[in-house]
N, CA, C and O atoms as a printed pandas DataFrame, in Angstrom:
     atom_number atom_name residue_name chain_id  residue_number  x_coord  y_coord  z_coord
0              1         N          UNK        A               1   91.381  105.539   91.475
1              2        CA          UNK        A               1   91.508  105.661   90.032
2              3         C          UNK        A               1   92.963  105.893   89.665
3              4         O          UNK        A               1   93.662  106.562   90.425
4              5         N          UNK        A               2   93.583  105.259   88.277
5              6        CA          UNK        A               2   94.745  105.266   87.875
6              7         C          UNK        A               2   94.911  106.741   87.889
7              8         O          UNK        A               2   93.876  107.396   87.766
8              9         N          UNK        A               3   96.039  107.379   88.017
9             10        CA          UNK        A               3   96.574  108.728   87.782
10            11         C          UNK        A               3   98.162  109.099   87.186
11            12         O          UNK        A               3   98.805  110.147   87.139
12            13         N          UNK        A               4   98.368  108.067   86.875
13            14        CA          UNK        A               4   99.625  107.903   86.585
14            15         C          UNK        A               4   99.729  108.253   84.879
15            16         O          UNK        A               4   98.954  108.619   83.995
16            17         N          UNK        A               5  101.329  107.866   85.021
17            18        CA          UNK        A               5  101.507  108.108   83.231
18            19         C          UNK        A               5  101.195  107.277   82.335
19            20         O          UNK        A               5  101.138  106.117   82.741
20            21         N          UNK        A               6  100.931  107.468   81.067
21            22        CA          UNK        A               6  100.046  106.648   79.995
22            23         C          UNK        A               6  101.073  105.537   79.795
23            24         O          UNK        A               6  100.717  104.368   79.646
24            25         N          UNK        A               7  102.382  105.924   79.794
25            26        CA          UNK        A               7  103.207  104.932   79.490
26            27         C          UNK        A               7  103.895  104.181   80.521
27            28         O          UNK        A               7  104.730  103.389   80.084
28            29         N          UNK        A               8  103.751  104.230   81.828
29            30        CA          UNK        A               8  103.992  103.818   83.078
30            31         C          UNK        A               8  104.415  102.558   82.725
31            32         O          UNK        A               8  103.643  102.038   81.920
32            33         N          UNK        A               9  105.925  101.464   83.215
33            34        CA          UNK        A               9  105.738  100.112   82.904
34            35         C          UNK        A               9  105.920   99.333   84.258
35            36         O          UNK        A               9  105.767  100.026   85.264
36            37         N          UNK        A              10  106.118   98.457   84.384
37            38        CA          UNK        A              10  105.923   97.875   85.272
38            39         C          UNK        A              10  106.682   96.413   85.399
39            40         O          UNK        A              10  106.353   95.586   84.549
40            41         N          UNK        A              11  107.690   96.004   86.400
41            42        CA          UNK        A              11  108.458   95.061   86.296
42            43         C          UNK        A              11  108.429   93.782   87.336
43            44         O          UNK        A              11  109.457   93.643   87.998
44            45         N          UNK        A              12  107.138   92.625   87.603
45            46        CA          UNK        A              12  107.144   91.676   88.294
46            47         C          UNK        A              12  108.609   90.549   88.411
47            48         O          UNK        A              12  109.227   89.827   87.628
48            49         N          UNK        A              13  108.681   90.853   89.627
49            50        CA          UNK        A              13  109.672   89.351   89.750
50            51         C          UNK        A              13  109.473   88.182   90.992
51            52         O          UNK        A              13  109.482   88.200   92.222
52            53         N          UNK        A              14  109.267   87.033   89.782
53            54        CA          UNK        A              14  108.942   85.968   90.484
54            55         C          UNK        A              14  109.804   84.846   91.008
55            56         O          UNK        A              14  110.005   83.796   90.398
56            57         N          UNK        A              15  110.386   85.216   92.410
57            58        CA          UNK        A              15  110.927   83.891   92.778
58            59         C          UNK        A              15  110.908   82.619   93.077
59            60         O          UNK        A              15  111.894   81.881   93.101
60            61         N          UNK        A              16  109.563   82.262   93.359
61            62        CA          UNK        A              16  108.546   81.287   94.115
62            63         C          UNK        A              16  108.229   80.368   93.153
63            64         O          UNK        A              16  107.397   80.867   92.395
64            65         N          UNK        A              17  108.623   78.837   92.728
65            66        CA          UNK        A              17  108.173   78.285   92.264
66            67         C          UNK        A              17  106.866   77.023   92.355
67            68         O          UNK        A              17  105.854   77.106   93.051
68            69         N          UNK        A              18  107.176   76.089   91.604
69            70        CA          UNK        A              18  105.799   74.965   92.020
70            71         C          UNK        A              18  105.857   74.677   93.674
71            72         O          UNK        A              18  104.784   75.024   94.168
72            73         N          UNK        A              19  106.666   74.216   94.545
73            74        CA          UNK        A              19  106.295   73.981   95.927
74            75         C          UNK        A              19  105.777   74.955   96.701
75            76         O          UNK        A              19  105.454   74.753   97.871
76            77         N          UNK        A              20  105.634   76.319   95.982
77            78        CA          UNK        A              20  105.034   77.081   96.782
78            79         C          UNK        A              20  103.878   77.608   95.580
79            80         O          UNK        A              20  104.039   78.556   94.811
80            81         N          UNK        A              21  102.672   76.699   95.666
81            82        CA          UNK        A              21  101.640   77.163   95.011
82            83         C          UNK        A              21  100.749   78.112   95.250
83            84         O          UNK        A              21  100.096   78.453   94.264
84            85         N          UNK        A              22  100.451   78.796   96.536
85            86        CA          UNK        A              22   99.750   79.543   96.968
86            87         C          UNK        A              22  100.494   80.744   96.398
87            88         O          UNK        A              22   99.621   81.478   95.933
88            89         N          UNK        A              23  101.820   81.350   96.193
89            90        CA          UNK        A              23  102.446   82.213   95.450
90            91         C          UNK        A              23  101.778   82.765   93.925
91            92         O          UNK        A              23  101.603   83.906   93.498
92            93         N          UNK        A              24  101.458   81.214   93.241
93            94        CA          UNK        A              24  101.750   81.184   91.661
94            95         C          UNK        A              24  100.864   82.356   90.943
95            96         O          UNK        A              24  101.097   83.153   90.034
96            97         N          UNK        A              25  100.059   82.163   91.540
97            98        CA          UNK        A              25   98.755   83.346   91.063
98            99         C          UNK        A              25   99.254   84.886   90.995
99           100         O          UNK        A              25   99.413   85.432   89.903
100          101         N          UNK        A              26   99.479   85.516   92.144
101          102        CA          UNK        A              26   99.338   86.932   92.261
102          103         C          UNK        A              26  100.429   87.566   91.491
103          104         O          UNK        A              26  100.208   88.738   91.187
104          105         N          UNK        A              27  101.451   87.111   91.139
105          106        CA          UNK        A              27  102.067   87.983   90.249
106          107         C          UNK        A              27  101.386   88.623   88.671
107          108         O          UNK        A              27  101.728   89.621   88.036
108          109         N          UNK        A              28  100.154   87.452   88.341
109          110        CA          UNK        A              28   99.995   87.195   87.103
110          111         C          UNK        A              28   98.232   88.207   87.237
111          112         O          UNK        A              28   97.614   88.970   86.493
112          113         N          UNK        A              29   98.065   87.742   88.337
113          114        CA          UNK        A              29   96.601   88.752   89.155
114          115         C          UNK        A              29   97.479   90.326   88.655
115          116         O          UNK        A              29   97.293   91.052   87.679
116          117         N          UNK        A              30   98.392   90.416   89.713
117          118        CA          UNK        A              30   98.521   91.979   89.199
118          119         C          UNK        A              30   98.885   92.546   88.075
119          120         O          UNK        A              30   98.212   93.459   87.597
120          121         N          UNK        A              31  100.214   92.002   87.376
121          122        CA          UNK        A              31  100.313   92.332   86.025
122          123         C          UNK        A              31   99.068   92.743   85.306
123          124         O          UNK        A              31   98.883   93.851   84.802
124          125         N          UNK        A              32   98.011   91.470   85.312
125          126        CA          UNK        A              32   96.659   91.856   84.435
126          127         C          UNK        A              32   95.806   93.222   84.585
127          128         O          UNK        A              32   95.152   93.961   83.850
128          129         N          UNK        A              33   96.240   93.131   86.179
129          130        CA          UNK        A              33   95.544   94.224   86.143
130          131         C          UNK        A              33   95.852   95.721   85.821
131          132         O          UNK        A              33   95.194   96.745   85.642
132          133         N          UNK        A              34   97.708   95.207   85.840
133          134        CA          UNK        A              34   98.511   96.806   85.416
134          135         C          UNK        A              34   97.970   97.079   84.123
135          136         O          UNK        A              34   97.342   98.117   83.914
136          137         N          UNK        A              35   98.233   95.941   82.959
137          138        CA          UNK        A              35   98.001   95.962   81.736
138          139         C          UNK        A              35   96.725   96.443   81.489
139          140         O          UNK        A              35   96.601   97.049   80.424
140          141         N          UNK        A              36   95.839   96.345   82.122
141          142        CA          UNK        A              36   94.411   96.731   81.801
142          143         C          UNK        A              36   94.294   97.888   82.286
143          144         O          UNK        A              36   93.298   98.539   81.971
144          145         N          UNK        A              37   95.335   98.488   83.233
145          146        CA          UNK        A              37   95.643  100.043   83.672
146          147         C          UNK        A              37   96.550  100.836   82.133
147          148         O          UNK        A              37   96.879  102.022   82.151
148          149         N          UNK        A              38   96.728  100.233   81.343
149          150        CA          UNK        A              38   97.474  100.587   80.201
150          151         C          UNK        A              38   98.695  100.709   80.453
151          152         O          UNK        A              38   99.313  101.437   79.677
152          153         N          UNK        A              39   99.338  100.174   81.399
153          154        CA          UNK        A              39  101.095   99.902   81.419
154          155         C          UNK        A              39  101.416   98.910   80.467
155          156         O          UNK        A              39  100.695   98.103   79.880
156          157         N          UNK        A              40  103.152   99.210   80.405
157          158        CA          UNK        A              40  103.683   98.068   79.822
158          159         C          UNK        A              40  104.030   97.468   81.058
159          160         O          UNK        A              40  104.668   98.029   81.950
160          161         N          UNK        A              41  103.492   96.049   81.090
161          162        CA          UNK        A              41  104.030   94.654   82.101
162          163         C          UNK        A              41  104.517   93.717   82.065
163          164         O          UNK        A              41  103.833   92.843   81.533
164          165         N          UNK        A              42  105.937   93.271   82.570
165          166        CA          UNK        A              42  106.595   91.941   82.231
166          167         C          UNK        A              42  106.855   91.070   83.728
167          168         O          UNK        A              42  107.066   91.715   84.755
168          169         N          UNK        A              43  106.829   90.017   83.741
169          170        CA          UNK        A              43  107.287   89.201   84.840
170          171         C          UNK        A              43  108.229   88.844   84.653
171          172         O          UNK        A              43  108.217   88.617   83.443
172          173         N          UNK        A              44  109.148   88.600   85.019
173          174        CA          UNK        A              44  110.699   87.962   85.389
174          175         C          UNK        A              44  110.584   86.553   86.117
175          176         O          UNK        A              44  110.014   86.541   87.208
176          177         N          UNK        A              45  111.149   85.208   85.529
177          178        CA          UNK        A              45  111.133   84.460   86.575
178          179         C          UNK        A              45  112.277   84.241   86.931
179          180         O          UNK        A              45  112.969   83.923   85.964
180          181         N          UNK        A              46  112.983   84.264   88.155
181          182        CA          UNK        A              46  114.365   83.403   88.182
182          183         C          UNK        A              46  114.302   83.204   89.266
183          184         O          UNK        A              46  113.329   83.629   89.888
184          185         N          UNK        A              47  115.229   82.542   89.854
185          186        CA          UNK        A              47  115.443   81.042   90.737
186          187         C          UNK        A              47  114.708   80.196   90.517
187          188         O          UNK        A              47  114.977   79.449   89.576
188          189         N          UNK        A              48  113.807   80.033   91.094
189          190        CA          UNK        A              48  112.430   78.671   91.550
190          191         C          UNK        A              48  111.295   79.178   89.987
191          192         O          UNK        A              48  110.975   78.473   89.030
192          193         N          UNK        A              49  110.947   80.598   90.276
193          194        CA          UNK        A              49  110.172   80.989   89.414
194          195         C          UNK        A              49  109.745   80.468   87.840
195          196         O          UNK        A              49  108.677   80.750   87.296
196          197         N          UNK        A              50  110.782   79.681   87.271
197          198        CA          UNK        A              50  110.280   79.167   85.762
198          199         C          UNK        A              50  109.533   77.879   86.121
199          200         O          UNK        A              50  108.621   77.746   85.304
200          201         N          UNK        A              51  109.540   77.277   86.654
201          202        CA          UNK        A              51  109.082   75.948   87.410
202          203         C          UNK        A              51  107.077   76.128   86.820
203          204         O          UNK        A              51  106.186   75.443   86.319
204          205         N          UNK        A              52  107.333   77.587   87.359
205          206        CA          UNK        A              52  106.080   77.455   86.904
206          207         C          UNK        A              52  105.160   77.895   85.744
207          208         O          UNK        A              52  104.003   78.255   85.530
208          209         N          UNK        A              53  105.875   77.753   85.362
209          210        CA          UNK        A              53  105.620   78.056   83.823
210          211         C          UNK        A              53  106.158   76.604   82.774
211          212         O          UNK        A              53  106.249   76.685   81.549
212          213         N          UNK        A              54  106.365   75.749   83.316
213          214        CA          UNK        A              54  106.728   74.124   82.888
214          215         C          UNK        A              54  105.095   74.035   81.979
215          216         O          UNK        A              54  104.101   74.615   82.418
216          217         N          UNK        A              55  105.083   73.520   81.170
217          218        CA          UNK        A              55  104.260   72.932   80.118
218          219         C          UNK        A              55  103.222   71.631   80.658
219          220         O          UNK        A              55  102.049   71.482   80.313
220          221         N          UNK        A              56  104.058   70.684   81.666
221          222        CA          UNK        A              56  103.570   69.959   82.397
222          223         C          UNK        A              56  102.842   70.548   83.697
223          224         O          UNK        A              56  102.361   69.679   84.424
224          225         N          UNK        A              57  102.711   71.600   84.027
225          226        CA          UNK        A              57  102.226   72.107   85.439
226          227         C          UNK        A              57  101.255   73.080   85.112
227          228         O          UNK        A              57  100.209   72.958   85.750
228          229         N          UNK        A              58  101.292   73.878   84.417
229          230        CA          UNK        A              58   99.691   74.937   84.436
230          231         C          UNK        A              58   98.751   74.566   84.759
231          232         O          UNK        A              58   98.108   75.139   85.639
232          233         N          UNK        A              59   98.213   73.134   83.973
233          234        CA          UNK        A              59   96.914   72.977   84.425
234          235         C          UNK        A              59   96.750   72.124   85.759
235          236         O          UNK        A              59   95.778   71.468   86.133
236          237         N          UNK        A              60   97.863   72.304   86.306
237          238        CA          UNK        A              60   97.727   71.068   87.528
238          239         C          UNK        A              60   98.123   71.725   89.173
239          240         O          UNK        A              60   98.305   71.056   90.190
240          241         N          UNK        A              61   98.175   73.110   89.043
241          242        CA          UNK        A              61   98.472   73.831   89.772
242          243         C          UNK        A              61   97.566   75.399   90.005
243          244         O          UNK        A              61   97.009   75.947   89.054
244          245         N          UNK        A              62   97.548   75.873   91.180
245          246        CA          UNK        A              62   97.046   77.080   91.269
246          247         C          UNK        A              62   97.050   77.306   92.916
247          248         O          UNK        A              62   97.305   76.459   93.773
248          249         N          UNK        A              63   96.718   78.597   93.086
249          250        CA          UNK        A              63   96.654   79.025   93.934
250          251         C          UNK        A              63   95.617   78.731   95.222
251          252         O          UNK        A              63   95.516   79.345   96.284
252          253         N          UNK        A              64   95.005   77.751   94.807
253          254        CA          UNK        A              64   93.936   77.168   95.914
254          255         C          UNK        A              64   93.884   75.393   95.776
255          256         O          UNK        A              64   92.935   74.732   96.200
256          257         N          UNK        A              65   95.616   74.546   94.812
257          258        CA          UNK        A              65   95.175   73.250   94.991
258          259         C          UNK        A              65   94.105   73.335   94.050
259          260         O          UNK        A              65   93.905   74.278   93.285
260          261         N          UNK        A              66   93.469   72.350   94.149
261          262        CA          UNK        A              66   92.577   71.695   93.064
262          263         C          UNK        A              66   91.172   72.683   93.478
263          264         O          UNK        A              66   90.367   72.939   92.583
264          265         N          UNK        A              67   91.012   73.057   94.482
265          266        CA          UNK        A              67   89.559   73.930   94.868
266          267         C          UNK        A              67   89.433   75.470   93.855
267          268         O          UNK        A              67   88.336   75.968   94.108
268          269         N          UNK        A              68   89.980   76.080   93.125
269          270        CA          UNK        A              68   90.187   77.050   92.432
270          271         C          UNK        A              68   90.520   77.298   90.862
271          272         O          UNK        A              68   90.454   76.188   90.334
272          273         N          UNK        A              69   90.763   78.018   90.148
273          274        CA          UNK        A              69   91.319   78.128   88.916
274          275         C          UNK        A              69   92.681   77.669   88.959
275          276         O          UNK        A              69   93.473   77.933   89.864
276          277         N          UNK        A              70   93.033   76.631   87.444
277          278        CA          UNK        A              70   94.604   76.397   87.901
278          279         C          UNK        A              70   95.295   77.883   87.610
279          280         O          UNK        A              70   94.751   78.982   87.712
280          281         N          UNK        A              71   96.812   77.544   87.174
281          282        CA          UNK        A              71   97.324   78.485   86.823
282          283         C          UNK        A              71   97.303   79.147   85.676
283          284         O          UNK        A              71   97.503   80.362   85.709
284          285         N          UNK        A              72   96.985   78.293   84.060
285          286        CA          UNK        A              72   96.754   78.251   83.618
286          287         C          UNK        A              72   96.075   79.918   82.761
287          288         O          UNK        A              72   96.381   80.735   81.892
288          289         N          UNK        A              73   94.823   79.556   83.930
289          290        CA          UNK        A              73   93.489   80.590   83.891
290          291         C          UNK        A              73   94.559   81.936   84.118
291          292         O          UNK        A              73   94.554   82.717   83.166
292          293         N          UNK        A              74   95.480   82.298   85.272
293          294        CA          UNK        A              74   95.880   83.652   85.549
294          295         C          UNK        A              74   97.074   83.877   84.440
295          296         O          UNK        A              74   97.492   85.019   84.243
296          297         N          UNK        A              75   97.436   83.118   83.956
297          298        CA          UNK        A              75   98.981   83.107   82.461
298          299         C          UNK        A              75   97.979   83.677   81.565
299          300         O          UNK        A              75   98.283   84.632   80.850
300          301         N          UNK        A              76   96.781   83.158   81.543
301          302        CA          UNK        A              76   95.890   83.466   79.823
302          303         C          UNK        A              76   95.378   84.940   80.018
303          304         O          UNK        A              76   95.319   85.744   79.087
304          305         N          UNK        A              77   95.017   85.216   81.295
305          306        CA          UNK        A              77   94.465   86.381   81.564
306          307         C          UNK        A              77   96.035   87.424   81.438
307          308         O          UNK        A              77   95.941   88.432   80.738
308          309         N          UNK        A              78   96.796   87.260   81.819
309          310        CA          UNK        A              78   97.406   88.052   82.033
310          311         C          UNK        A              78   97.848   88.375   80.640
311          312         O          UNK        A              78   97.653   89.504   80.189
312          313         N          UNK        A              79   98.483   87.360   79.876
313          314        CA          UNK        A              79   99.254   87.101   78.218
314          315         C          UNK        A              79   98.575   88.289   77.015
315          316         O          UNK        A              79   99.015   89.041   76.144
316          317         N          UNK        A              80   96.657   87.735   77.859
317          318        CA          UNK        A              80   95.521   88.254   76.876
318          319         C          UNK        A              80   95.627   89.564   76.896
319          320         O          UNK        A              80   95.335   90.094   75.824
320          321         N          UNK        A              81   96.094   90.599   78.148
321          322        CA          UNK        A              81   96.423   91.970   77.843
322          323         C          UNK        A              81   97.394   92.388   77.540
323          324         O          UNK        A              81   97.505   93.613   77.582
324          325         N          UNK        A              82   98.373   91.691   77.162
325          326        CA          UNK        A              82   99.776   92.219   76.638
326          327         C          UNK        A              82  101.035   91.727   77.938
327          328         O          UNK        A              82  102.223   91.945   77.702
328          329         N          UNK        A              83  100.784   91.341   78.718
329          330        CA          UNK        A              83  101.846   90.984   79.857
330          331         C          UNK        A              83  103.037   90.171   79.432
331          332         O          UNK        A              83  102.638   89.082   79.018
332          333         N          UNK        A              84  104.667   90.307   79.359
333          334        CA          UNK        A              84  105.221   89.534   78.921
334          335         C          UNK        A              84  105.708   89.102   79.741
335          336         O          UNK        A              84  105.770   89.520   80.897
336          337         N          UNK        A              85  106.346   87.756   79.080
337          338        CA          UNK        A              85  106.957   86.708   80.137
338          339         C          UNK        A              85  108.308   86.619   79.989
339          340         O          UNK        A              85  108.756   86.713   78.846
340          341         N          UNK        A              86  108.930   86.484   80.755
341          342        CA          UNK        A              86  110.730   86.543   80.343
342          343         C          UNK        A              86  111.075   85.587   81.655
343          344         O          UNK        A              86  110.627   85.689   82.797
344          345         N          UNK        A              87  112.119   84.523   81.062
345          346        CA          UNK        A              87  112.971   83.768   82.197
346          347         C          UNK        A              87  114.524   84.144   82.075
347          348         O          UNK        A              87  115.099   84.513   81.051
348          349         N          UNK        A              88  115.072   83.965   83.353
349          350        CA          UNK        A              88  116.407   83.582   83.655
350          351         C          UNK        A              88  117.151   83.021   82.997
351          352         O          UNK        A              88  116.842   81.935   83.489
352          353         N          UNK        A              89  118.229   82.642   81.971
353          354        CA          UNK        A              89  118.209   81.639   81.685
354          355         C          UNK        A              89  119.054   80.834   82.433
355          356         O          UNK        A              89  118.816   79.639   82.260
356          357         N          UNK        A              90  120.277   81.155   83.477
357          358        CA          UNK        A              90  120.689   80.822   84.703
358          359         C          UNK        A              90  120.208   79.910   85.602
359          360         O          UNK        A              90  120.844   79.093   86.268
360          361         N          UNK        A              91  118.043   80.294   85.531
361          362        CA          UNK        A              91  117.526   80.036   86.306
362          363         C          UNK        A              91  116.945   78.459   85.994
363          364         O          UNK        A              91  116.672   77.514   86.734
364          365         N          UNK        A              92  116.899   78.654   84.606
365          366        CA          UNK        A              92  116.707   77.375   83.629
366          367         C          UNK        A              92  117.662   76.382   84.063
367          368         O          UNK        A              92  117.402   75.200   84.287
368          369         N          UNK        A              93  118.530   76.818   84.142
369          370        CA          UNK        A              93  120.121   75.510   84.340
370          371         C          UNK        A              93  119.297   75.460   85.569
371          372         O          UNK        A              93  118.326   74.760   85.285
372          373         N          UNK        A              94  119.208   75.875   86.834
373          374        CA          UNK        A              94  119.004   76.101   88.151
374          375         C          UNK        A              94  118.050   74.820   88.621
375          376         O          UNK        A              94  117.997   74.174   89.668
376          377         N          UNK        A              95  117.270   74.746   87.271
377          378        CA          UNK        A              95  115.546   74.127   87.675
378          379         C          UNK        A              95  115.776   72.552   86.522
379          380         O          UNK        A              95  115.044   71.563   86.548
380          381         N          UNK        A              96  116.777   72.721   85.768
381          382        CA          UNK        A              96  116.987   71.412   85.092
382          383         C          UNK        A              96  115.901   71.838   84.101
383          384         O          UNK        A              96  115.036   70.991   83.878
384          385         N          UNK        A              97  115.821   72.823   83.573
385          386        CA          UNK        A              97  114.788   73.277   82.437
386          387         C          UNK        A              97  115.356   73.455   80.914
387          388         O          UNK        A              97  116.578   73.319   80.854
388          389         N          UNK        A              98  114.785   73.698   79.821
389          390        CA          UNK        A              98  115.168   74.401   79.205
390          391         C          UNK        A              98  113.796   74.929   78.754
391          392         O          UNK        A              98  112.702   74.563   79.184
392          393         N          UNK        A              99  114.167   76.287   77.368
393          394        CA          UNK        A              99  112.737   77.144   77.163
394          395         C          UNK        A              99  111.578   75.810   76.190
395          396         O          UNK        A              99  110.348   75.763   76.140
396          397         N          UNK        A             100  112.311   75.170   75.739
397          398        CA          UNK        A             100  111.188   74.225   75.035
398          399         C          UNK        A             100  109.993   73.649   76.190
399          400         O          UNK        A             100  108.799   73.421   75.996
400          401         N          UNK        A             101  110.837   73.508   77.497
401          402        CA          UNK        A             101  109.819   72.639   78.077
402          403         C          UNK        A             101  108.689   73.718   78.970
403          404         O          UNK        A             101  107.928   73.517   79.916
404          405         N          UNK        A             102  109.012   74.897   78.162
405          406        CA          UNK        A             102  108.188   76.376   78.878
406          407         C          UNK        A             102  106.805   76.285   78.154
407          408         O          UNK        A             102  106.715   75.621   77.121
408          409         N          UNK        A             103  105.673   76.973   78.703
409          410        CA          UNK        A             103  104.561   77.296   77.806
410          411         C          UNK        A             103  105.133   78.264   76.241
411          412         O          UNK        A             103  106.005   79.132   76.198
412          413         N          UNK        A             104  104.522   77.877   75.424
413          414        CA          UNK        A             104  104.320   79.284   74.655
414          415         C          UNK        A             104  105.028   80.200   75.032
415          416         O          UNK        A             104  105.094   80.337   76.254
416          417         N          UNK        A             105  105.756   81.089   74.235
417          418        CA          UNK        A             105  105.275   82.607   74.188
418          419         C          UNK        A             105  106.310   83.545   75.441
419          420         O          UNK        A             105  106.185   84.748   75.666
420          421         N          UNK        A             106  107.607   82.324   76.323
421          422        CA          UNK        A             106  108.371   82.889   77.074
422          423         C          UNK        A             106  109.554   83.451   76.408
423          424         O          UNK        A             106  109.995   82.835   75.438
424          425         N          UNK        A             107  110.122   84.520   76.785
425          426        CA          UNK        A             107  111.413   84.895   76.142
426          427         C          UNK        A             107  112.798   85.211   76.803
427          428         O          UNK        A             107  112.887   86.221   77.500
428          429         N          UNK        A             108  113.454   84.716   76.691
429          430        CA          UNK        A             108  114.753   84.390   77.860
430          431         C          UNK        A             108  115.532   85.456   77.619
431          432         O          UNK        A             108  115.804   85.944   76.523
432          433         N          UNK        A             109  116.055   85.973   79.228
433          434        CA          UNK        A             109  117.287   87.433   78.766
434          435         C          UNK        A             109  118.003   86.720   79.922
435          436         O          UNK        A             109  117.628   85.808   80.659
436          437         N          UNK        A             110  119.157   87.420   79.853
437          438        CA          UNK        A             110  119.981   87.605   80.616
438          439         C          UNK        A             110  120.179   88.241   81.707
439          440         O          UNK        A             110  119.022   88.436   82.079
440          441         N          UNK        A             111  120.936   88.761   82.577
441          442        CA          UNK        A             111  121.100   89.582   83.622
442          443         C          UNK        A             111  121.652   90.989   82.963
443          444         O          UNK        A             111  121.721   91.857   83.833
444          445         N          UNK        A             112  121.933   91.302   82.077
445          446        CA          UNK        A             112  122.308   92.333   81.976
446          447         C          UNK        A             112  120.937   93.046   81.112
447          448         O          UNK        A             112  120.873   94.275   81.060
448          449         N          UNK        A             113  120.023   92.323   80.547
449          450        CA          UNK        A             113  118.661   92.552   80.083
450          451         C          UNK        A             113  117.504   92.816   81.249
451          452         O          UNK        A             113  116.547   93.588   81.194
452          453         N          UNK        A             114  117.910   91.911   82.336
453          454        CA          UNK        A             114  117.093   92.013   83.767
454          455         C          UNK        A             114  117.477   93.888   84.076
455          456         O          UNK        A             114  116.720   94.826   83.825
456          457         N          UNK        A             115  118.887   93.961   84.684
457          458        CA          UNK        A             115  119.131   95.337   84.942
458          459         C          UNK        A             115  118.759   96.382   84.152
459          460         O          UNK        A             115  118.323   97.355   84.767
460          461         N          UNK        A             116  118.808   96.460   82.951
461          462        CA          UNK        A             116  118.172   97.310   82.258
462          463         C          UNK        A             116  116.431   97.741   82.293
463          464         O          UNK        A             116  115.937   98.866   82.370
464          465         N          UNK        A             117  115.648   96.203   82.194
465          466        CA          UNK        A             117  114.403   96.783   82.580
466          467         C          UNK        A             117  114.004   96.805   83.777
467          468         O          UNK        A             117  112.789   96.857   83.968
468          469         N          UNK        A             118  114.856   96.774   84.834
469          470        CA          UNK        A             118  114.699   97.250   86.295
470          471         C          UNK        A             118  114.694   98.383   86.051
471          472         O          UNK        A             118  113.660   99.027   85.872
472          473         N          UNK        A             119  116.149   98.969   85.981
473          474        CA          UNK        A             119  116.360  100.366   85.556
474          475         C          UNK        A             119  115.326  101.553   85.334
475          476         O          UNK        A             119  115.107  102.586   85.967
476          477         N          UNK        A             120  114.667  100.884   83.949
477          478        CA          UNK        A             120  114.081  101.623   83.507
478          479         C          UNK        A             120  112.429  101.345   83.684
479          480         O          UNK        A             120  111.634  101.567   82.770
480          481         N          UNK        A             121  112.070  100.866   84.900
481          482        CA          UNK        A             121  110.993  100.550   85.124
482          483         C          UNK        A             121  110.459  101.615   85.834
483          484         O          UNK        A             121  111.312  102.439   86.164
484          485         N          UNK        A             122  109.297  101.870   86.185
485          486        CA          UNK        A             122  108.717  102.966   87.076
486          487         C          UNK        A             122  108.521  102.107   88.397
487          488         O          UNK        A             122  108.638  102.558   89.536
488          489         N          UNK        A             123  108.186  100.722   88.044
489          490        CA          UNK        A             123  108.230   99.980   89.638
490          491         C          UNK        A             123  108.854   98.820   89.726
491          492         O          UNK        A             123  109.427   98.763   88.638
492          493         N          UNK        A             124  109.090   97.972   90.235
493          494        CA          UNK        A             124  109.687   97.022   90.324
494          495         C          UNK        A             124  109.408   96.035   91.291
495          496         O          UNK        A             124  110.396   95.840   91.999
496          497         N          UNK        A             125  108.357   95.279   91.613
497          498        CA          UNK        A             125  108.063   94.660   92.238
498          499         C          UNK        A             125  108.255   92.971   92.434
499          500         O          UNK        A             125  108.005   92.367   91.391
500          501         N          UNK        A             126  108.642   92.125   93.552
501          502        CA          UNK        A             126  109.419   91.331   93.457
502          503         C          UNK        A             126  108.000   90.473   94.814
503          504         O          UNK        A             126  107.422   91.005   95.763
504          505         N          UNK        A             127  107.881   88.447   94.049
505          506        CA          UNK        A             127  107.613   87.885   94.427
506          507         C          UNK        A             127  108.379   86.348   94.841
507          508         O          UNK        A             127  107.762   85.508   95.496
């Protein structure tokens, strides 16, 4: 059982993009489940990480190939409890991206926005 603080937040970072699909899921698995623990939860993508969050790839990707939920399913679950999404924007140049060609609802910081909610995170966990 949770025992922690009411306001506990929580800071995913995702390095792993589309060639590594077996990745794509669990960042978005746990967030949901922080959020439904009543944390605040954000994912970070940078390097590879925005890749998957491309507009063209959610529904065509997931963590089991075509045998499973795409990705799609773990972004909606996660979004639906409050989980935010934030990219690189470094990481954008990196991947030949920009935020238009992102789902919905991503919000781009910087590195000096990254360090801060590291900082001030209670965890910081990195994929």
């Amino acid at each position: 059982m949770w025992s922690g603080e009411a306001d506990a937040n929580i800071l995913y970072v995702q390095t792993h993009g589309v060639s590594d699909p077996g990745r794509s899921a669990t960042p978005f698995f746990l967030a949901a489940s922080a959020a439904a623990m009543d944390c605040e939860v954000m994912i970070y993508f940078t390097m590879y990480g925005p890749t998957l969050l491309r507009k063209d790839v959610v529904d065509k990707i997931g963590p089991k190939g075509d045998r499973g939920q795409p990705l799609r399913f773990f972004i909606e679950q996660a979004t639906g409890l409050g989980v935010r999404l934030l990219v690189c924007q470094p990481s954008l140049e990196l991947n030949d991206l920009a935020l238009d060609d992102l789902i919905d609802g991503v919000s781009m910081i910087g590195g000096a926005a990254f360090n801060d909610l590291a900082i001030n995170a209670n965890a910081v966990i990195s994929f």
